[in-house]
C-alpha positions in Angstrom: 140.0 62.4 202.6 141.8 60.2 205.0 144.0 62.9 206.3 140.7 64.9 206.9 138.9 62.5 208.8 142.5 62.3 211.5 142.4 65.5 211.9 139.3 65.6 212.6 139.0 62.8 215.3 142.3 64.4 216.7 140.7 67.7 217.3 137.7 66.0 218.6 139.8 63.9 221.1 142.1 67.4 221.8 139.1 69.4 223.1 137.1 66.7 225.2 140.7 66.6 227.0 140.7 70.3 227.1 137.2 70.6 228.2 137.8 69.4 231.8 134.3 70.6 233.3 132.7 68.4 230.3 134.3 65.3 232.3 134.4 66.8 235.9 131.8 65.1 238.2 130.7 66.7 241.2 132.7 64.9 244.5 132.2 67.1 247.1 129.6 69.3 248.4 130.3 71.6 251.6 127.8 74.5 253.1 129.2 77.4 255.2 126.8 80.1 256.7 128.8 83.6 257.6 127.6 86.4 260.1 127.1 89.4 259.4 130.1 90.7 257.7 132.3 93.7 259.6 133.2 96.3 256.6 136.0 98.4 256.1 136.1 101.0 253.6 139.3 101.6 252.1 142.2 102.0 254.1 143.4 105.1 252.8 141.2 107.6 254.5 141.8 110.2 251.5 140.7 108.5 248.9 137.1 109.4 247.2 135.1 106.8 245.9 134.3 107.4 242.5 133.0 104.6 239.2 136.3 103.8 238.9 136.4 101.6 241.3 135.6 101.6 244.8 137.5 99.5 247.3 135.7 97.6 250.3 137.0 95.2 252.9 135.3 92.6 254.9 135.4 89.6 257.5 132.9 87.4 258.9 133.1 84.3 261.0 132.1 81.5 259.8 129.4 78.5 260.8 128.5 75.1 260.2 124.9 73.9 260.0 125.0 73.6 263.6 125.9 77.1 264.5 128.9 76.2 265.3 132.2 78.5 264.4 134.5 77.0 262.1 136.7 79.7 260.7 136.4 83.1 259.0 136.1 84.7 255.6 137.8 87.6 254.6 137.8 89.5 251.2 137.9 92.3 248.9 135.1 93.6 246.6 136.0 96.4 244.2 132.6 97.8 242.6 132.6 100.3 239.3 129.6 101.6 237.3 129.9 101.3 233.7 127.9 101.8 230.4 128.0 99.8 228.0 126.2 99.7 224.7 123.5 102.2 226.6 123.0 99.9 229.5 124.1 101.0 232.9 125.3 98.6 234.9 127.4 98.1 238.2 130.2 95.5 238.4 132.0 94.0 241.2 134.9 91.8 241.3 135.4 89.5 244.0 138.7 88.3 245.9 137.7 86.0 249.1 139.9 83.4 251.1 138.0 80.8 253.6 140.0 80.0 256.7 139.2 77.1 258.4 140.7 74.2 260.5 141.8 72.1 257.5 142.9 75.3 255.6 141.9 78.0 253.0 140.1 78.3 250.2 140.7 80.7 247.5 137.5 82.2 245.4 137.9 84.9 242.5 134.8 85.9 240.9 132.6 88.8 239.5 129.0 90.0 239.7 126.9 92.4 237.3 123.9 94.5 238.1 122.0 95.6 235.3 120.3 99.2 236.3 116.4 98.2 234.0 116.8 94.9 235.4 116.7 95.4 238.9 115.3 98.6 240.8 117.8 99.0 243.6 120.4 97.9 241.3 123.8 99.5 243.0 122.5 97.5 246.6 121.1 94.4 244.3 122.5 91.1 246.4 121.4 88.8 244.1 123.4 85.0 244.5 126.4 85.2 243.0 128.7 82.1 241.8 132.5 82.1 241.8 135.3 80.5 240.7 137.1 78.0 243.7 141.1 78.6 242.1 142.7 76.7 244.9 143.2 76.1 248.7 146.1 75.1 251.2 145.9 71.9 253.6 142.8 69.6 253.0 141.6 71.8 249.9 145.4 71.7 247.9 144.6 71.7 244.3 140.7 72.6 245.3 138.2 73.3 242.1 134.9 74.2 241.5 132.7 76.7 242.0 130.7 78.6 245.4 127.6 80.0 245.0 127.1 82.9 247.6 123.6 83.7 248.4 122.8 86.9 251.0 119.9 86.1 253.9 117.3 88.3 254.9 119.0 88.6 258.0 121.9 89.8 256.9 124.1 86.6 257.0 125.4 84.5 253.7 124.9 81.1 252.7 128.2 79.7 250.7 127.4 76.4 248.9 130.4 74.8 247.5 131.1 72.4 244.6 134.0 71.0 244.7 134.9 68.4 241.3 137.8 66.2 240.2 
């Protein structure tokens, strides 16, 4: 019974030092607002879009609260329509780097649109949240997550969270 009970406070201990969002506090906080993206379609002026997945390109400069331009974002999106257990949906995976003064930031992420859910659903730009992997100069070993929300005038609002 002894045993039982070390194993048991051992696996307890192993996953609160494996669960490092259940720790993480929130340090950082940092809002960027983006222009109006420029798009590119895929660079290959032969290939034909199709569900399995189309390609897109984009850049936009980028803006502090003042207006003011403090870098750029560029990034891929690679949309697909799928079925799945009778549901159509629409996917898109995210790939997005944030240059600025003090360096990049490096965001992977993924969005679903669920066709009943959402009438429009192939244009649906509802906020999306994605994964912060990393970053170069002032944002080396940068975590957390950016929530990406479109405007009605066309521009984004990013809202990073950065943690320890």
């Amino acid at each position: 019974m002894k045993f039982k009970l070390v194993i048991s406070a051992a696996l307890v201990a192993a996953v609160g030092l494996a669960s490092p969002a259940a720790n993480a506090a929130e340090t950082e906080k940092l809002v960027v607002f983006q222009d109006v993206p420029v798009i590119v379609d895929h660079p290959d002026p032969d290939f034909e879009s199709n569900n399995t997945g189309h390609v897109f390109f984009f850049a936009g400069d980028l803006r502090n609260a003042k207006a003011k331009k403090i870098g750029e974002v560029i990034g891929q999106v690679t949309t697909f329509d799928v079925t799945l257990d009778g549901v159509a949906e629409e996917d898109r995976f995210r790939e997005l780097v944030f240059n600025m003064a003090k360096g990049q930031i490096v965001v992977l992420g993924a969005s679903q649109y669920v066709a009943a859910s959402a009438p429009d659903f192939a244009n649906n730009n509802a906020a999306v949240t994605a994964v912060v992997v990393g970053g170069t100069g002032d944002y080396v070993g940068a975590r957390g997550t950016v929530t990406t929300k479109k405007r009605a005038n066309g521009t984004y609002k990013h809202t990073f969270r950065f943690i320890e």
